[in-house]
CHARMM internal coordinates of N, CA and C (Angstrom, degrees):
IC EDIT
DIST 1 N 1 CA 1.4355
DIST 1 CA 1 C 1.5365
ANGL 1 N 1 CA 1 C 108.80
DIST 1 C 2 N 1.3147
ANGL 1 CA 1 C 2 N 112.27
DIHE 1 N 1 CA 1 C 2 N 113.85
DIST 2 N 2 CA 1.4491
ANGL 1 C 2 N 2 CA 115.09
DIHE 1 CA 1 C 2 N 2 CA 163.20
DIST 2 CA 2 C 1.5781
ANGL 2 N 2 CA 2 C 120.54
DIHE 1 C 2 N 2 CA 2 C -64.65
DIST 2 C 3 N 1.5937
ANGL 2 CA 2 C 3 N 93.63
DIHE 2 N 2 CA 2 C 3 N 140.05
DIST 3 N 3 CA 1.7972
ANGL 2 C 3 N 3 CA 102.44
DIHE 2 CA 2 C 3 N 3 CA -169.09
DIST 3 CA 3 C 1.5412
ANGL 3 N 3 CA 3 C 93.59
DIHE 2 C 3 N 3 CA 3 C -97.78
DIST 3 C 4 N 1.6245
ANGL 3 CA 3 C 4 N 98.33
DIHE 3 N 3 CA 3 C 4 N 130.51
DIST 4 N 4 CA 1.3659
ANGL 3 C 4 N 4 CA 121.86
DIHE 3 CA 3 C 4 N 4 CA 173.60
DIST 4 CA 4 C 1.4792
ANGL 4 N 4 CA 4 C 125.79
DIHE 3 C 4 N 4 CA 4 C -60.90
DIST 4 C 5 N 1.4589
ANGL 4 CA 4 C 5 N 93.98
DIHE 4 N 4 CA 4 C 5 N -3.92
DIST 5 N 5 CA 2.0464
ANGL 4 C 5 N 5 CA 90.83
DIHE 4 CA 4 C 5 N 5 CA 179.20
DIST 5 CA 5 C 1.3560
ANGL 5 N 5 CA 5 C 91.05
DIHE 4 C 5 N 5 CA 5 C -120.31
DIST 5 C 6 N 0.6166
ANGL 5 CA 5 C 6 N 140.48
DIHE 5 N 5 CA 5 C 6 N 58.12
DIST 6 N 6 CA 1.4586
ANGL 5 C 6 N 6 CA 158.18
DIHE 5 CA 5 C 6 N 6 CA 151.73
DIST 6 CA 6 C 1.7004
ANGL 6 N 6 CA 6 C 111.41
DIHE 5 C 6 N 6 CA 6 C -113.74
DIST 6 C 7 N 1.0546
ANGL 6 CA 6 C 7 N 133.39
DIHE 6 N 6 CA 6 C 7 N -8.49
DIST 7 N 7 CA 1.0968
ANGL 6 C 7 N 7 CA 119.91
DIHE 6 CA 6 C 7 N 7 CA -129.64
DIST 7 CA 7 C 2.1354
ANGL 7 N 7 CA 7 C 89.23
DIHE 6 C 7 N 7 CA 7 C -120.06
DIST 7 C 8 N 1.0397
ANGL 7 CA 7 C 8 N 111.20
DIHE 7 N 7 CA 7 C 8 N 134.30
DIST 8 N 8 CA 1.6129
ANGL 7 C 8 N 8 CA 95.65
DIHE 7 CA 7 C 8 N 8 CA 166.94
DIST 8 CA 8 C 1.3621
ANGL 8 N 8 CA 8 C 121.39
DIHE 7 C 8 N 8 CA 8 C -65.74
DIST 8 C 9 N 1.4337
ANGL 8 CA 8 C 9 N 105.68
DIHE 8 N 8 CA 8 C 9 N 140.64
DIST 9 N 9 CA 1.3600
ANGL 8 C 9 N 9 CA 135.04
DIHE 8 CA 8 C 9 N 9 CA 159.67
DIST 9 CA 9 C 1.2205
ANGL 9 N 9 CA 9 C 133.90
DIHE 8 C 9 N 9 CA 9 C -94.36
DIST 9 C 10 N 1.2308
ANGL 9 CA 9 C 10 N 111.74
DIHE 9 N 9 CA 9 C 10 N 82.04
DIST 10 N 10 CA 1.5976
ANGL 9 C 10 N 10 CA 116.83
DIHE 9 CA 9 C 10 N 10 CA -164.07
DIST 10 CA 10 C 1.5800
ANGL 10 N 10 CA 10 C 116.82
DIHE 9 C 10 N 10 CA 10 C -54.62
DIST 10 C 11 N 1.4458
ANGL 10 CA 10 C 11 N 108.34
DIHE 10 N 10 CA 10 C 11 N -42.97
DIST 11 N 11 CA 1.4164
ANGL 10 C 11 N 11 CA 113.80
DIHE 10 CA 10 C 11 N 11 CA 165.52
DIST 11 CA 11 C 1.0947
ANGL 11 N 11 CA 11 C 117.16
DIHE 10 C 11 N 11 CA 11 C -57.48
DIST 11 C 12 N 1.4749
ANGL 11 CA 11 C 12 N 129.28
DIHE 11 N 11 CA 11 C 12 N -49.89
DIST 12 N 12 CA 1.6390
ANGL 11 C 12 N 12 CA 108.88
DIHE 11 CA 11 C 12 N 12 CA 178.31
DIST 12 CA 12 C 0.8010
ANGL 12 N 12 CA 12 C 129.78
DIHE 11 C 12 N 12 CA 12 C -77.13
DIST 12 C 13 N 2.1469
ANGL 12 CA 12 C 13 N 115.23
DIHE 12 N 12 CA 12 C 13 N -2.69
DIST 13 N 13 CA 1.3995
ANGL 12 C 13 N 13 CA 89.83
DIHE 12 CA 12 C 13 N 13 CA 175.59
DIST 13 CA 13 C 1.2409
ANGL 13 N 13 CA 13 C 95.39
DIHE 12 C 13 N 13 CA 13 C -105.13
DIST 13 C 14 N 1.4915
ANGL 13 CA 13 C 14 N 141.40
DIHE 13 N 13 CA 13 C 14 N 28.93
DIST 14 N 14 CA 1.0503
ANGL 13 C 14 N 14 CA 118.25
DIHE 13 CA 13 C 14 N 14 CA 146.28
DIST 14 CA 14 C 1.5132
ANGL 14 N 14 CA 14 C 135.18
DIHE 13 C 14 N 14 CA 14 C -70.98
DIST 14 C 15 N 1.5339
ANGL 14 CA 14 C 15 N 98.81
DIHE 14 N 14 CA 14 C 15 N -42.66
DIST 15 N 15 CA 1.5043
ANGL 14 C 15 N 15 CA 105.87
DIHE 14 CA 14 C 15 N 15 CA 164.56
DIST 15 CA 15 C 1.6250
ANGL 15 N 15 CA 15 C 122.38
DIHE 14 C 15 N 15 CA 15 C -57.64
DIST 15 C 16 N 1.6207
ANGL 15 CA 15 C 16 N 111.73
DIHE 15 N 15 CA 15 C 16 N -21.37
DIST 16 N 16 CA 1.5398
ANGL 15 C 16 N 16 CA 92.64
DIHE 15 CA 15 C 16 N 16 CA 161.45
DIST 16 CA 16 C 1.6031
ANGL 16 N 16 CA 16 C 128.86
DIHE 15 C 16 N 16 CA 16 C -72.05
DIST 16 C 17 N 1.5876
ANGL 16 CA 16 C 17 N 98.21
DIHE 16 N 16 CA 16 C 17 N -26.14
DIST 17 N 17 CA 1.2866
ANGL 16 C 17 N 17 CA 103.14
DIHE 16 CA 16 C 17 N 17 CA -166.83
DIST 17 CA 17 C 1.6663
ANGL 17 N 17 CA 17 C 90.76
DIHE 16 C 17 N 17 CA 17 C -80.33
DIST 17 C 18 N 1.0444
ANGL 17 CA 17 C 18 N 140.88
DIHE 17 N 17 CA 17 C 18 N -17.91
DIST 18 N 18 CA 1.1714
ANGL 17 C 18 N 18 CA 119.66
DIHE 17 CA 17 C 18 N 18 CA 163.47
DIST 18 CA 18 C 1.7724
ANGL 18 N 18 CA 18 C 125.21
DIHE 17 C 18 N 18 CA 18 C -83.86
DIST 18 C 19 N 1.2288
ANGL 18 CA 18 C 19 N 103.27
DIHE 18 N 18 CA 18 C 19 N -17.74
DIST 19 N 19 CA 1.7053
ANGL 18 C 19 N 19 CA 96.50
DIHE 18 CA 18 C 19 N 19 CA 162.74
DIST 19 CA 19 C 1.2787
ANGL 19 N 19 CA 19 C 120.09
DIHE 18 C 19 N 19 CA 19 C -83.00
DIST 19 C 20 N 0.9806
ANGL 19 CA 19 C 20 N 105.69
DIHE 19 N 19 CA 19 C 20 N -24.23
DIST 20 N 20 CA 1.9416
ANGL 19 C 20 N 20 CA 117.50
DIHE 19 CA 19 C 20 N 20 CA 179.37
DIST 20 CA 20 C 1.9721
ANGL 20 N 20 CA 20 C 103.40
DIHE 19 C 20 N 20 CA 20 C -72.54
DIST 20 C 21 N 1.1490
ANGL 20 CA 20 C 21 N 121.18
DIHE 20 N 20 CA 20 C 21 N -17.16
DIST 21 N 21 CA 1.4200
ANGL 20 C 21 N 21 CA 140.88
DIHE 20 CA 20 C 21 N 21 CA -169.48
DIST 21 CA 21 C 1.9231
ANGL 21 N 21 CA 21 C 86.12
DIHE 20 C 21 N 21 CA 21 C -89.79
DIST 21 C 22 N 1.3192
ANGL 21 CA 21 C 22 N 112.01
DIHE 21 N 21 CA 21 C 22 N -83.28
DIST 22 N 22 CA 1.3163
ANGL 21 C 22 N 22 CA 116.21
DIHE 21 CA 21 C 22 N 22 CA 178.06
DIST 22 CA 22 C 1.8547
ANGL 22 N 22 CA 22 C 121.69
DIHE 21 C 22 N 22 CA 22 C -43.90
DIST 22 C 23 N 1.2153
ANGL 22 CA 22 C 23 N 105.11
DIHE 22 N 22 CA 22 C 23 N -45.91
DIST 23 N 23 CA 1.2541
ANGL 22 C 23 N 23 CA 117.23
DIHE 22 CA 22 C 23 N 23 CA 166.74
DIST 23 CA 23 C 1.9255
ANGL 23 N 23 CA 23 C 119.73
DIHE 22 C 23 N 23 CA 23 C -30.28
DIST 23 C 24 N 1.8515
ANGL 23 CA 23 C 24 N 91.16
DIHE 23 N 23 CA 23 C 24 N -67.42
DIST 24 N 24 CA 1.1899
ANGL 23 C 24 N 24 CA 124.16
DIHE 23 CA 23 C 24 N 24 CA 163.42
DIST 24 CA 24 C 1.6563
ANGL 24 N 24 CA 24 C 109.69
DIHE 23 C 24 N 24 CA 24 C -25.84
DIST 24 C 25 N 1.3079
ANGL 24 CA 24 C 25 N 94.32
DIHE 24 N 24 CA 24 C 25 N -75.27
DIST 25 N 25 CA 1.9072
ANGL 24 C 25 N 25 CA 101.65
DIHE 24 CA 24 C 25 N 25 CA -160.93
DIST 25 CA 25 C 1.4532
ANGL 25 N 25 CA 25 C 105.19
DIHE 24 C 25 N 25 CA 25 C -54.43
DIST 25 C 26 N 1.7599
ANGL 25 CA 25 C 26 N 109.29
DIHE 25 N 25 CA 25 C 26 N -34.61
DIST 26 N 26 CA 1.0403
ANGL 25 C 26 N 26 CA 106.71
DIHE 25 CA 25 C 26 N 26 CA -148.61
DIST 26 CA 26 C 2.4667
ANGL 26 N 26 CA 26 C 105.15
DIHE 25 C 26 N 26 CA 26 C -79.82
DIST 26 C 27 N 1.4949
ANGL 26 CA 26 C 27 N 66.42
DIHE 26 N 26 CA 26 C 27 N -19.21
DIST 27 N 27 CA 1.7925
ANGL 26 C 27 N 27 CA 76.69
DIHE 26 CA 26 C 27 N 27 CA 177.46
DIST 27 CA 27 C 1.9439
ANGL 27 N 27 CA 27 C 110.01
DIHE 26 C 27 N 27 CA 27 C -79.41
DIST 27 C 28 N 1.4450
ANGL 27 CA 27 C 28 N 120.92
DIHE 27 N 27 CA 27 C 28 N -29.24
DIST 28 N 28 CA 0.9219
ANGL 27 C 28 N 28 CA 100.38
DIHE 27 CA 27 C 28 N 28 CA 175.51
DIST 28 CA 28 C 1.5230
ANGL 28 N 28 CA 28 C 123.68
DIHE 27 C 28 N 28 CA 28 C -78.63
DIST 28 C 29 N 1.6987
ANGL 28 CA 28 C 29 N 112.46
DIHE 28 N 28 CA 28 C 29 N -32.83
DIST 29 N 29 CA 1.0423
ANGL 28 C 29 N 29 CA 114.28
DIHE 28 CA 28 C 29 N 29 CA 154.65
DIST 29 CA 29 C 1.7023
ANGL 29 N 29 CA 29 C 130.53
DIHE 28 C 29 N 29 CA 29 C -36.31
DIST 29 C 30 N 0.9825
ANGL 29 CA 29 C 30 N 128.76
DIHE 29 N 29 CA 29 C 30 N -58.75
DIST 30 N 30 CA 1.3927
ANGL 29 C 30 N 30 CA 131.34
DIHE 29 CA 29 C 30 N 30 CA -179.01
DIST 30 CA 30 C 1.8664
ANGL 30 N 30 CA 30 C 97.41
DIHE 29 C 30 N 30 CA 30 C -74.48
DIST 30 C 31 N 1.1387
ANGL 30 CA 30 C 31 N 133.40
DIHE 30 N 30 CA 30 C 31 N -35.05
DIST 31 N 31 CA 1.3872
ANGL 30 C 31 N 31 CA 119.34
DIHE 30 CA 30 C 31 N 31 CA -173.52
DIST 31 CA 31 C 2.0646
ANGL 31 N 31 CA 31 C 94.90
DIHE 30 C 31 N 31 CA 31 C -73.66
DIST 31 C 32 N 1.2254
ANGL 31 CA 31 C 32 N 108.46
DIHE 31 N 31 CA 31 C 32 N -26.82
DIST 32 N 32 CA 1.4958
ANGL 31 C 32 N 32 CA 88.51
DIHE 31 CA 31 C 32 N 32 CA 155.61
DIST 32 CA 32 C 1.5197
ANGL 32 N 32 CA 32 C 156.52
DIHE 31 C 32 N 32 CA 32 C -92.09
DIST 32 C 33 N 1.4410
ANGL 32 CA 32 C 33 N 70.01
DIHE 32 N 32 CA 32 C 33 N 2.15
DIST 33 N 33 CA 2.0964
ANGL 32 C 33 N 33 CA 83.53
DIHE 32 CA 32 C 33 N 33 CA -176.78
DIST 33 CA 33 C 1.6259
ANGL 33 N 33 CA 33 C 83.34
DIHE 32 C 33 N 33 CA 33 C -89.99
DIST 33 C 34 N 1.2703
ANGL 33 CA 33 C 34 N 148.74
DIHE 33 N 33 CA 33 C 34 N -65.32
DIST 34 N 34 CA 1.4048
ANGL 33 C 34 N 34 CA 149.12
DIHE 33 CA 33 C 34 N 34 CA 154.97
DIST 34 CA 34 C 1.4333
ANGL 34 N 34 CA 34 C 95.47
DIHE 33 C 34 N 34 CA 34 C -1.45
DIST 34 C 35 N 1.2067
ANGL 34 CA 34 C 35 N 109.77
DIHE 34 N 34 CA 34 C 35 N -94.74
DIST 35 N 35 CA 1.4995
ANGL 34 C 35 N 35 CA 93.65
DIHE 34 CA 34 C 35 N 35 CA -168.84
DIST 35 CA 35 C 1.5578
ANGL 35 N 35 CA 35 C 147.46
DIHE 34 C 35 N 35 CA 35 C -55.15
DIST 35 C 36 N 1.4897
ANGL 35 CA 35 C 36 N 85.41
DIHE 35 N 35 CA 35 C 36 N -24.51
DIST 36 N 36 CA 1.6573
ANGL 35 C 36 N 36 CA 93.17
DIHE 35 CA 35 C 36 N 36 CA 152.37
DIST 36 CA 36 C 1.3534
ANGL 36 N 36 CA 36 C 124.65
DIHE 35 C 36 N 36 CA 36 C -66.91
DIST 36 C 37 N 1.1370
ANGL 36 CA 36 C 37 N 126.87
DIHE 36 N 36 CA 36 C 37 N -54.79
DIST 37 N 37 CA 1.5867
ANGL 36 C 37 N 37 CA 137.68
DIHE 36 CA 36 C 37 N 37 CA 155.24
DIST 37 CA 37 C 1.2760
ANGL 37 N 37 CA 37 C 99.69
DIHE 36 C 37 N 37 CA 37 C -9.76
DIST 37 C 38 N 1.4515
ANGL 37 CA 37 C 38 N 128.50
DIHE 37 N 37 CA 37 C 38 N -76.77
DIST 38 N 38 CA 1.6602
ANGL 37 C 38 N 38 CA 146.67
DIHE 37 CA 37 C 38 N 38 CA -145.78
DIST 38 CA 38 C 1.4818
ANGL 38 N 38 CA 38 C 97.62
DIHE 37 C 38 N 38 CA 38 C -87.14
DIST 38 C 39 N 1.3320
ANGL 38 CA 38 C 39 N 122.86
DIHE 38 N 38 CA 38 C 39 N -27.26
DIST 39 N 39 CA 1.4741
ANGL 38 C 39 N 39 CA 103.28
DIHE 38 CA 38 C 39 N 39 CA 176.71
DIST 39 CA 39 C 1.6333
ANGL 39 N 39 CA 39 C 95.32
DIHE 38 C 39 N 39 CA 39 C -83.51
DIST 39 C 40 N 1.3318
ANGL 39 CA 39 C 40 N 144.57
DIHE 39 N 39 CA 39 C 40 N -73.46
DIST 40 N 40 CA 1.1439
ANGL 39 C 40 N 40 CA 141.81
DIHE 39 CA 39 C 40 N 40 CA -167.86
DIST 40 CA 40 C 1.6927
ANGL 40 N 40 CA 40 C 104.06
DIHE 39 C 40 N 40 CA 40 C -30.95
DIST 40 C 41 N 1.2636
ANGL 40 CA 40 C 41 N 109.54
DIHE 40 N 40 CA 40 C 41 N -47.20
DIST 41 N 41 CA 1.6788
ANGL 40 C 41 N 41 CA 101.68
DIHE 40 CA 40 C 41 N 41 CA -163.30
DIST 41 CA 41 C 1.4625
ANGL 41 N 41 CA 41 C 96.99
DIHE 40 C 41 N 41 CA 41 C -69.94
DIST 41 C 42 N 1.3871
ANGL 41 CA 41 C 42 N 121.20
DIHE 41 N 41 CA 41 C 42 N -29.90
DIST 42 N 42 CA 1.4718
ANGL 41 C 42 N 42 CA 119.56
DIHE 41 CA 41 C 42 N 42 CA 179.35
DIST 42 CA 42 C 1.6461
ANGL 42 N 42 CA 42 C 119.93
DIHE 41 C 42 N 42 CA 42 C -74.70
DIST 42 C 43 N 1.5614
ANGL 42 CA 42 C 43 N 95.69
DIHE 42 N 42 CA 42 C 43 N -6.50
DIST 43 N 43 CA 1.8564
ANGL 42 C 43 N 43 CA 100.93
DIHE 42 CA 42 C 43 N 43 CA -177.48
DIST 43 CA 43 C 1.4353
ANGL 43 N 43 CA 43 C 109.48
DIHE 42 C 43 N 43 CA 43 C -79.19
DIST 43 C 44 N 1.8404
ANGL 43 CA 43 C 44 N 92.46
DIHE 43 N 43 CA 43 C 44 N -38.10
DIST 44 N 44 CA 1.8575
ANGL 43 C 44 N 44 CA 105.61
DIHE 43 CA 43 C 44 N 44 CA -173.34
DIST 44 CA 44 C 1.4348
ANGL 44 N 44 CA 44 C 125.69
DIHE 43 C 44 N 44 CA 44 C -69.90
DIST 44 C 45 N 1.4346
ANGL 44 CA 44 C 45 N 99.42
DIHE 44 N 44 CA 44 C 45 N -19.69
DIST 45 N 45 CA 1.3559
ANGL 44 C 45 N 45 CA 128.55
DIHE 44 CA 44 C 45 N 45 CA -165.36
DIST 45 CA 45 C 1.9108
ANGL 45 N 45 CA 45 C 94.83
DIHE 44 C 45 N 45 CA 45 C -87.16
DIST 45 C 46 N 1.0686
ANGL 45 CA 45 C 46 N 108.76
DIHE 45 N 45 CA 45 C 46 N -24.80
DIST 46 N 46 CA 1.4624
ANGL 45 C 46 N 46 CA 102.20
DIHE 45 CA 45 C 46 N 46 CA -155.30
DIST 46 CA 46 C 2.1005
ANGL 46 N 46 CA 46 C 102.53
DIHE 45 C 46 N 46 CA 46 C -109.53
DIST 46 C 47 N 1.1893
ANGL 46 CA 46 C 47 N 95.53
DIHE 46 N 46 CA 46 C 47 N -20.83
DIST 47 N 47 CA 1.5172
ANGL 46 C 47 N 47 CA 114.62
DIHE 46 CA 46 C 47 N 47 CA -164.73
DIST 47 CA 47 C 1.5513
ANGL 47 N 47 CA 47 C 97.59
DIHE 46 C 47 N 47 CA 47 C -87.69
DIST 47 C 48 N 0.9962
ANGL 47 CA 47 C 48 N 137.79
DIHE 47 N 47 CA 47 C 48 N 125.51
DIST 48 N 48 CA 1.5330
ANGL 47 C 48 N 48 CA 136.43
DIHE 47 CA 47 C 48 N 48 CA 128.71
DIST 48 CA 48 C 1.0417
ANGL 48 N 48 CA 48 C 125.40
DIHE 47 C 48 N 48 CA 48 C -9.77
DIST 48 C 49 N 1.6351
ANGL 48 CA 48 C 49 N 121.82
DIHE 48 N 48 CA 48 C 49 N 126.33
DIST 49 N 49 CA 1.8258
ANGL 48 C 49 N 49 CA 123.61
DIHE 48 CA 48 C 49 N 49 CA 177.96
DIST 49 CA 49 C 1.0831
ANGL 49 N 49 CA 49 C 87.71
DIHE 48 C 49 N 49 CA 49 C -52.66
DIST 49 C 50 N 1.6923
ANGL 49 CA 49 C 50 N 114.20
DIHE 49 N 49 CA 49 C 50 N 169.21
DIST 50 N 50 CA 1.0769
ANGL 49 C 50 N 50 CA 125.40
DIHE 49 CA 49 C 50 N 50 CA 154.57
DIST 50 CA 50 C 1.7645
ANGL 50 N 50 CA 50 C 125.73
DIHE 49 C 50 N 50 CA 50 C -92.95
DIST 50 C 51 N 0.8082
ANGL 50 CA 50 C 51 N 118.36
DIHE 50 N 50 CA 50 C 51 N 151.46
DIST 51 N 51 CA 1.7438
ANGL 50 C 51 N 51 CA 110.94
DIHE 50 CA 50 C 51 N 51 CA -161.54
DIST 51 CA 51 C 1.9453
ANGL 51 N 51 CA 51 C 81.93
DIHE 50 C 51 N 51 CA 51 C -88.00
DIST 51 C 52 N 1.5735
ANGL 51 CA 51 C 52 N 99.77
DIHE 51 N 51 CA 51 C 52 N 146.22
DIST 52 N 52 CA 1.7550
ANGL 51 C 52 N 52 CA 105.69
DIHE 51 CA 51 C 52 N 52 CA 167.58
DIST 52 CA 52 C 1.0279
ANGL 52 N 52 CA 52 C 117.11
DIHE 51 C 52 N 52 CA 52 C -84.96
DIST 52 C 53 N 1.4965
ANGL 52 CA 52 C 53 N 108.89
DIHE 52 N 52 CA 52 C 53 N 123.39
DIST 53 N 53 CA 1.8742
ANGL 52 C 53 N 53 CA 115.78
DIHE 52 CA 52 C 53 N 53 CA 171.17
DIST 53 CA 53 C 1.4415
ANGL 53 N 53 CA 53 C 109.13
DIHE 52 C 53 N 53 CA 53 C -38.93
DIST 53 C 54 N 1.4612
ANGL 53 CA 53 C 54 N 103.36
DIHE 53 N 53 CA 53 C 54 N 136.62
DIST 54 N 54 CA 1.4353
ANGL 53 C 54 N 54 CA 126.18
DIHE 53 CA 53 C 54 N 54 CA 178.20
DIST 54 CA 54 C 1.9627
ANGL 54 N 54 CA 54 C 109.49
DIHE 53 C 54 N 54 CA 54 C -61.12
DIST 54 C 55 N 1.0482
ANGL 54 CA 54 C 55 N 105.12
DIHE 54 N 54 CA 54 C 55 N 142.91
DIST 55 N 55 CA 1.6158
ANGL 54 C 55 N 55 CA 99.99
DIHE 54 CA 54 C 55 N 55 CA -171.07
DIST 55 CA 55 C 1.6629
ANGL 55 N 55 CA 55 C 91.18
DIHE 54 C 55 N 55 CA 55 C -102.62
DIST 55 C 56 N 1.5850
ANGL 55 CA 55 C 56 N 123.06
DIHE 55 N 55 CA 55 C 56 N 147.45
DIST 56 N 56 CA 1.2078
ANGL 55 C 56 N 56 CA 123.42
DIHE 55 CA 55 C 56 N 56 CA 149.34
DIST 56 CA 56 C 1.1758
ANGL 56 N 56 CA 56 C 119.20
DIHE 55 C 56 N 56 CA 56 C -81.64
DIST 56 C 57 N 1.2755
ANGL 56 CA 56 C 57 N 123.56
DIHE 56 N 56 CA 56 C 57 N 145.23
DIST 57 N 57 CA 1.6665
ANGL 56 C 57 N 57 CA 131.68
DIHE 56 CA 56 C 57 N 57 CA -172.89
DIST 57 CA 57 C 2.0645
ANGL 57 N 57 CA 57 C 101.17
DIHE 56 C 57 N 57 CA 57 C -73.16
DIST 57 C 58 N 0.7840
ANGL 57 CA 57 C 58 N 89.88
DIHE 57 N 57 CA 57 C 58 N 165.17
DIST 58 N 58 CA 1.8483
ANGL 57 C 58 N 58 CA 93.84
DIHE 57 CA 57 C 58 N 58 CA -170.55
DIST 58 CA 58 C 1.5985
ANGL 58 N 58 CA 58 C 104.85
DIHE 57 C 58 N 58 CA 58 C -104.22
DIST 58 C 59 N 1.2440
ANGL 58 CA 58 C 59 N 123.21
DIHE 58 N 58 CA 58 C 59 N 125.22
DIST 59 N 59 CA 1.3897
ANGL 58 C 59 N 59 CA 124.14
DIHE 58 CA 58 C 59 N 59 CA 172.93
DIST 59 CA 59 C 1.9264
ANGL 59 N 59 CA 59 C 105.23
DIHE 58 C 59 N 59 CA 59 C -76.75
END
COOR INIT
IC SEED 1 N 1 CA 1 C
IC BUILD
């Protein structure tokens, strides 16, 4: 007698292959806001304040 959980499930693995799809985007997305993050903090970190423009006094 063949055991029934053995057996493919076409439906579920479709629904994995569609969360594993979403999964996907959602990891490259965040591995790029990260890296944008880390270069900017590394720009501020690396750059000189900027000195504040001089104000003229007001007649």
């Amino acid at each position: 007698m063949k055991n029934p959980w053995a057996k493919k499930n076409p439906f579920l693995s479709m629904w994995f292959s569609g969360a594993n799809a979403v999964i996907g985007a959602t990891r490259g997305r965040a591995t790029a806001q990260a890296k944008r993050q880390a270069s900017t903090l590394l720009t501020a970190a690396l750059t000189p304040p900027r000195k504040p423009k001089k104000r003229r006094a007001r007649r």
